[in-house]
C-alpha positions in Angstrom: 23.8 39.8 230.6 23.2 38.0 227.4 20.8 35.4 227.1 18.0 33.7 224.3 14.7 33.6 226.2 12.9 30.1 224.9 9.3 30.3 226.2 6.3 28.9 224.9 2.7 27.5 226.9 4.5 24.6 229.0 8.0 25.3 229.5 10.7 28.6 229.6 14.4 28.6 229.5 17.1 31.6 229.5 20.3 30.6 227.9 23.3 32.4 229.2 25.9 32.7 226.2 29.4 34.6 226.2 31.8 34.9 222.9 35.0 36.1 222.6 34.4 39.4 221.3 35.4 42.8 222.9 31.8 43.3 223.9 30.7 39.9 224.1 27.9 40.6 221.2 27.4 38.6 217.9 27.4 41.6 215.6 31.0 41.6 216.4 32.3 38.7 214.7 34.6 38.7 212.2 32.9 37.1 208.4 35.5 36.4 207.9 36.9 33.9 210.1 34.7 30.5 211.0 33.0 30.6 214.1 33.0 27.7 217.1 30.1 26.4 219.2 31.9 25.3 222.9 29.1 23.5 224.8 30.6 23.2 228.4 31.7 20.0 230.8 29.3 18.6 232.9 28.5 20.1 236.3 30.6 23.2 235.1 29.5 26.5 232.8 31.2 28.6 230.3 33.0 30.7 232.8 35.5 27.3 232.7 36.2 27.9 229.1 39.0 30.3 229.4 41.4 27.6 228.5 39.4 27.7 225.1 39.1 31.3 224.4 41.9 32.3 225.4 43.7 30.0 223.6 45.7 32.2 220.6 45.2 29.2 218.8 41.5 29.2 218.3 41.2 32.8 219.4 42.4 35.0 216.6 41.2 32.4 214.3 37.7 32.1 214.8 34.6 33.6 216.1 33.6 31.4 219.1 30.4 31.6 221.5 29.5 29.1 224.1 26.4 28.7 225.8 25.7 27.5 229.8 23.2 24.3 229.8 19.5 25.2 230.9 20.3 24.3 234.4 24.3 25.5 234.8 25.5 28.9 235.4 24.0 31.7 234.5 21.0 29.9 232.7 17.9 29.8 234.0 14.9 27.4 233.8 11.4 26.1 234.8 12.5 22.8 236.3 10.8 19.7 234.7 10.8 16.1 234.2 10.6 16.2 230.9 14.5 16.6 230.4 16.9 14.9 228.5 19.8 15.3 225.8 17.5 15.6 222.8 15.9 18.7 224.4 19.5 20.3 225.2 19.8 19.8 221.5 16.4 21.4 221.1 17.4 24.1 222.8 21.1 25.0 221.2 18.7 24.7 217.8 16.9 27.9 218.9 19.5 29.7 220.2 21.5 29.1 216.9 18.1 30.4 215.0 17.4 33.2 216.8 21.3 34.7 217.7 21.2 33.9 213.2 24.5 32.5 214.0 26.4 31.2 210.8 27.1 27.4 210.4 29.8 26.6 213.1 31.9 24.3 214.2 30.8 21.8 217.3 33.3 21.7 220.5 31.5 19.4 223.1 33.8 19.0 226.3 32.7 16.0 228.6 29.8 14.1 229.7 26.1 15.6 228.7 27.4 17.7 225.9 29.2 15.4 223.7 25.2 13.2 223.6 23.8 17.5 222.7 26.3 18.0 219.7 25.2 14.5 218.2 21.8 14.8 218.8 22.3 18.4 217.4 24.0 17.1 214.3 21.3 14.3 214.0 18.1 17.1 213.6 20.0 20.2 212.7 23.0 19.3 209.9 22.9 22.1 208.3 24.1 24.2 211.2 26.9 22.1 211.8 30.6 21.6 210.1 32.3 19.7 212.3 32.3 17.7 215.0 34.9 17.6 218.1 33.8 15.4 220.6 35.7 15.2 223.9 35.8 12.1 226.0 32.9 10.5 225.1 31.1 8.2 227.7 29.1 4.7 227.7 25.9 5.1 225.6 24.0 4.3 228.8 25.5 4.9 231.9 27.2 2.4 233.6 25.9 1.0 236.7 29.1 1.5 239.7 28.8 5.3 238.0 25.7 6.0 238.1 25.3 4.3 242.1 28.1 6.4 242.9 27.4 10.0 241.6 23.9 9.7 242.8 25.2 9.2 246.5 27.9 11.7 246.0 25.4 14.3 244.6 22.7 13.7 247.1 25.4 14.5 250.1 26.5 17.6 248.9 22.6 18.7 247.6 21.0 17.8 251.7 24.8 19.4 253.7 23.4 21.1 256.5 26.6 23.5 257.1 29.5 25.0 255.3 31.6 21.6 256.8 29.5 19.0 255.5 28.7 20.8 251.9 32.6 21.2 251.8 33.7 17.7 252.6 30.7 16.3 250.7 32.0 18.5 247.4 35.6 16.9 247.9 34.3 13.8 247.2 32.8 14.8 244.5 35.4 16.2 242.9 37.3 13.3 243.7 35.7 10.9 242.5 35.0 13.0 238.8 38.5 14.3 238.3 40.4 11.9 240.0 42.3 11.7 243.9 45.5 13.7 242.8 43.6 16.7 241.1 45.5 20.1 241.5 44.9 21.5 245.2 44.1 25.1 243.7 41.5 23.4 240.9 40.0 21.2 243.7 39.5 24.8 245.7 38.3 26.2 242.7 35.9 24.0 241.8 34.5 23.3 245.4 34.2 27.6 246.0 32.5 27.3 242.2 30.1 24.7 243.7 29.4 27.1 246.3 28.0 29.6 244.7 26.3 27.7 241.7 25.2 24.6 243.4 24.4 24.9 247.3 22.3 23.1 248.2 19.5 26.2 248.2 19.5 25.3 244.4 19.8 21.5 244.8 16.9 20.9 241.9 19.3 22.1 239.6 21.8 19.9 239.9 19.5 17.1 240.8 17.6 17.8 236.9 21.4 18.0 235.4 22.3 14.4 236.6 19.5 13.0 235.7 19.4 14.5 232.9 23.2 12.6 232.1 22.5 9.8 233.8 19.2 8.4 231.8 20.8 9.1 228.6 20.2 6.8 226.1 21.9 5.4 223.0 21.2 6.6 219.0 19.9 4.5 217.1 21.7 2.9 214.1 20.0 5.1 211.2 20.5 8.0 213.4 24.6 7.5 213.8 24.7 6.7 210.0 22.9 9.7 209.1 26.0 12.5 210.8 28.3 13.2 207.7 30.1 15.9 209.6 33.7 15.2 209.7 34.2 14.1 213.5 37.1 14.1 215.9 37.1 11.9 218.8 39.6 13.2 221.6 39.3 10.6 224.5 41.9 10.5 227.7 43.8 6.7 227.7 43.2 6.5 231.8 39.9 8.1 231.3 37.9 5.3 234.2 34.4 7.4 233.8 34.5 7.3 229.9 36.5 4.1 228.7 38.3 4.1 225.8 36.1 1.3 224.7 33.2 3.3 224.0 34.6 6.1 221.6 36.6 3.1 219.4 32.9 1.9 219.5 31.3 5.2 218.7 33.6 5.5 215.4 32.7 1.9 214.2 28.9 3.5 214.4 29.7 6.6 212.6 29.4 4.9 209.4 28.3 8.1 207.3 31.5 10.2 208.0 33.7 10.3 205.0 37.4 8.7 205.7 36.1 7.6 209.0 36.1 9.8 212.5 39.7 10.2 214.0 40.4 9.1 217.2 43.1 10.7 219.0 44.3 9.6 222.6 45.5 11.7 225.4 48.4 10.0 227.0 47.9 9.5 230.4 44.3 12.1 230.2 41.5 11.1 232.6 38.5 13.1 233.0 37.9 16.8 232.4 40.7 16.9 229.8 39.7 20.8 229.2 40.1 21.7 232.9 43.6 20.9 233.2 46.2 23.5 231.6 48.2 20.7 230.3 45.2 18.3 228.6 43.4 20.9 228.0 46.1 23.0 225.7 47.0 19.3 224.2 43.3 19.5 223.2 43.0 22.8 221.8 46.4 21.7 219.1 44.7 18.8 218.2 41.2 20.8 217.7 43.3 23.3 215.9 45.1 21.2 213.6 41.5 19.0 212.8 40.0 22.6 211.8 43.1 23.8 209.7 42.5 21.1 207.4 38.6 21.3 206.5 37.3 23.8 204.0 37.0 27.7 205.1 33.5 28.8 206.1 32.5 32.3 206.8 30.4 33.9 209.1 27.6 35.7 207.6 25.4 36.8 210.5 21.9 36.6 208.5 18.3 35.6 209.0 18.1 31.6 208.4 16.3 31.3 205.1 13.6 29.2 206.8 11.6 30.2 209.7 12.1 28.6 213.5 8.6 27.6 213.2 9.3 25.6 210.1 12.6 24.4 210.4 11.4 22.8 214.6 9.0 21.5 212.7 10.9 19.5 210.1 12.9 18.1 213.2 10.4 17.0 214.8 9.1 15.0 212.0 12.5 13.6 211.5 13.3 12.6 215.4 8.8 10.9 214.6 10.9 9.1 212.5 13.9 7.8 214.1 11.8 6.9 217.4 8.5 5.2 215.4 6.2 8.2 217.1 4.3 9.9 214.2 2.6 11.7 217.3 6.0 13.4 218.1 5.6 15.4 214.3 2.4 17.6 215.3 4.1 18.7 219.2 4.6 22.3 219.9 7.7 23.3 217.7 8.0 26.4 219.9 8.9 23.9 222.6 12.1 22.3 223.5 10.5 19.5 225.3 8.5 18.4 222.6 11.6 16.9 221.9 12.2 14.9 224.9 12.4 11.2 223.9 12.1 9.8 227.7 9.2 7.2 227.9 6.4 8.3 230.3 7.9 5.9 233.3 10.7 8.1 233.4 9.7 11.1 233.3 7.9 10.5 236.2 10.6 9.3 237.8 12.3 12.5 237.4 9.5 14.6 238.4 9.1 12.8 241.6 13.1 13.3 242.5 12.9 16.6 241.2 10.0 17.5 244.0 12.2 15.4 246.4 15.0 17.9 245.8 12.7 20.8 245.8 10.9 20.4 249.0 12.1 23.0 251.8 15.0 24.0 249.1 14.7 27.4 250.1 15.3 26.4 253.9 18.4 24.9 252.6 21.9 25.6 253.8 23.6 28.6 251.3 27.6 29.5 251.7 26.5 32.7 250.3 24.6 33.5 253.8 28.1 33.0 255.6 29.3 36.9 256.1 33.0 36.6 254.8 32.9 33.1 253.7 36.0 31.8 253.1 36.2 28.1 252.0 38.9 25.7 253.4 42.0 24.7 251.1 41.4 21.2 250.6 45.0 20.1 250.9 44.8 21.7 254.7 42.0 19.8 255.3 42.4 16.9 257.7 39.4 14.7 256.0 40.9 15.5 252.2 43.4 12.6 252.9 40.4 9.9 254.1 40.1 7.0 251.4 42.5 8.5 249.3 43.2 6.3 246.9 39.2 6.5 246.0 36.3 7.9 246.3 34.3 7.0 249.7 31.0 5.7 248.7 28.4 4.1 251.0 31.5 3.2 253.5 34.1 1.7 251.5 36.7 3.2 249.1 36.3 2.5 245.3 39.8 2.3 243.6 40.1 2.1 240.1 40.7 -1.7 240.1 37.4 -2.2 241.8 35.6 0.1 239.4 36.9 -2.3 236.6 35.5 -5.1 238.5 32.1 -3.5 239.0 31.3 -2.3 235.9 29.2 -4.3 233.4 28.1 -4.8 230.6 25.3 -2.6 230.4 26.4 -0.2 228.2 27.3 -2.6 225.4 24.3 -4.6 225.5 22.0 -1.4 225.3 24.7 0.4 223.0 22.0 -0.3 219.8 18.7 0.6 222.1 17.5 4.2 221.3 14.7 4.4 223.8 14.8 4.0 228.2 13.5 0.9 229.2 12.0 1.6 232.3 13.6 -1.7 233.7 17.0 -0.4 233.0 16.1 3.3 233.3 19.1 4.4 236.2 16.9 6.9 237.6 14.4 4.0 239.0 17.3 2.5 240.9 18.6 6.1 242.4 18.0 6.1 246.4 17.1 8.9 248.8 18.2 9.3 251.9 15.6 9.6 254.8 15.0 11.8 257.4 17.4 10.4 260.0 19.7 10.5 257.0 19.1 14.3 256.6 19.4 14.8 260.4 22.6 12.9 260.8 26.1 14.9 262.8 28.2 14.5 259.6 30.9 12.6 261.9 33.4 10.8 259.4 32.8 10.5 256.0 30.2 12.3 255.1 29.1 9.2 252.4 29.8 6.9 255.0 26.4 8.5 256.7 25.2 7.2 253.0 26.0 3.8 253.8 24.5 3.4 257.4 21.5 4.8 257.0 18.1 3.5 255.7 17.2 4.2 252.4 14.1 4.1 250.1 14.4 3.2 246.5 12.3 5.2 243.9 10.2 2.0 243.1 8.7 2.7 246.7 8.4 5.7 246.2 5.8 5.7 243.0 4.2 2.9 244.9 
């Protein structure tokens, strides 16, 4: 299995990376043709790329190579509290660096790793020619999103049978891709869940989100300093990442010559590279956006500058952007010296993380059932509950409702490059209690959500 091993005194990672090559090795690629980075959607890995590499389009055109997120797939990592989207950037630096990969192309699809490819464009320029972001969301997470996935994620992490962790991942799945998802995706994606995310390995998923969720806005100088040519591919009914925020994201882009494109999806939502039809819409528009910048070949060679060195100059230039002249002398052999959380946070993610961590390996695993065999979720007599929204906390959320509860919070903190701990939306995530844990799963699974007691964080660190 191929993987960059990223260890150093206070934290280890092993990046999982596939390419499109006959043997799924970097010596084969082809200097001749320009080579792709595919950073995958949120809450998914690269085995949901095929849509990408398989694509003749991109396929016998470039080298491509895409990499699974410390804490998806088939990467592995110490868990900490320390993460956030500048250390995913951190970390695709080093694996760039030390797989000597040529400069490529950025493909970021979703959520997490569109904030990764411009962090990564931010500290690393060199090692990027492009920029395709797709759907990009709110600078800061909105508030009704944020509530809502923490819920949604907490039932299916603490599901105490194969029923529960099912129903539980339904909703889920509903509420990211939408109620009239493909039946065969929704099974998919829930058997997927199953075997990556059960709730055995619940700190995983619980680092992820928060990971997404207390993401915070670039500064000014820091959008102004990407020159990369950038596409912007955003879906027009896209609730979870408004078209709002990517029209705003291009006004900030103000060092991209001609401007970043913006292209709409008619009628796209979420997870525009998961469905055939968005997703092949995608790959022409990529396509075509590539055809027309300069040819770059792909000269697999030692970087003229050492890791050591060139971390280092990064780290002086992210001292810069966040006023921290400490940040400069951290460990460069670390990717969390470039976590930019402030200290409240982080240990507010440490304590959920050792909430989700406690008797984890007690925890209820599909992949103990003998035979498992997960229920289609068309068949399913609890698929159809709320289903015009996603159940949360008792009540269904429809997408005029969602309109009416978001805010303005990701507007007014659009210019803010650092988490105030005020605002942060781990602070406000809940846990369920003991009763809650305990509870017969009758109904709705989120509806338990709603009835039962909960403790906010705040009490928690009291």
């Amino acid at each position: 299995m191929p993987t960059v091993d990223l260890y150093s005194g206070t934290d280890y990672a092993s990046i999982y990376y596939t390419t499109n090559t006959t043997y799924n090795n970097i010596g084969a690629f082809d200097p001749e043709k320009p080579t792709i980075i595919i950073l995958h959607p949120l809450f998914l890995d690269s085995s949901w790329l095929d849509l990408q590499m398989g694509d003749y389009r991109l396929n016998k055109r470039y080298n491509m190579i895409a990499f699974d997120m410390r804490c998806c797939g088939r990467s592995d990592s110490r868990p900490t509290g320390r993460h956030d989207t500048w250390v995913e950037a951190a970390d695709l630096a080093f694996c760039v660096q030390r797989l000597h990969l040529p400069p490529s192309h950025i493909l970021a699809l979703e959520g997490i790793s569109t904030s990764c490819a411009l962090r990564f464009a931010v500290l690393f320029p060199e090692y990027c020619l492009s920029l395709t972001l797709v759907n990009v969301p709110a600078p800061v997470e909105l508030k009704w999103i944020y509530k809502n996935l923490d819920e949604l994620m907490h039932a299916s992490s603490f599901a105490e049978d194969l029923g529960s962790f099912e129903k539980a991942a339904f909703e889920c799945i509903e509420f990211l891709f939408g109620p009239d998802s493909d039946p065969d995706l929704v099974d998919e994606l829930i058997s997927f869940w199953g075997e990556m995310y059960p709730p055995s390995r619940r700190p995983r998923i619980a680092e992820m989100t928060s990971a997404y969720i207390n993401r915070s806005a670039l500064s000014p100088e820091a959008y102004a300093s990407i020159t990369q040519p950038v596409l912007i591919i955003q879906g027009e009914k896209n609730e979870l990442c408004p078209m709002k925020y990517a029209e705003k994201l291009v006004s900030f882009l103000t060092g991209v010559k001609d401007g970043p494109i913006l292209y709409t999806v008619k009628g796209g939502t979420t997870m525009l590279s998961v469905v055939p039809g968005n997703a092949s819409i995608v790959n022409k528009v990529f396509s075509s956006f590539l055809a027309r910048l300069p040819h770059h070949r792909s000269e697999i060679v030692p970087p003229d500058v050492s890791v050591e060195d060139r971390m280092r100059m990064a780290l002086r230039r992210l001292s810069e952007l966040h006023g921290d002249p400490e940040m400069a002398y951290y460990d460069p052999f670390c990717s969390l010296s470039f976590s930019c959380l402030t200290p409240e946070v982080t240990k507010s993610q440490s304590v959920l993380l050792r909430h989700y961590r406690k008797n984890s390996h007690l925890a209820f695993n599909p992949a103990d059932i003998e035979d498992i065999v997960f229920r289609r979720s068309k068949e399913d007599h609890w698929s159809d509950d709320e289903r015009h929204g996603s159940s949360v906390a008792g009540h269904s959320i429809g997408p005029f409702e969602r309109g009416k509860q978001e805010t303005d919070r990701g507007e007014r903190l659009s210019s803010q490059s650092d988490n105030s701990p005020a605002d942060s939306p781990l602070l406000r995530m809940a846990f369920l209690t003991s009763a809650a844990e305990k509870s017969n799963n009758k109904g709705s699974i989120v509806k338990s959500i709603g009835s039962t007691q909960t403790t906010s964080l705040h009490r928690l660190l009291s």
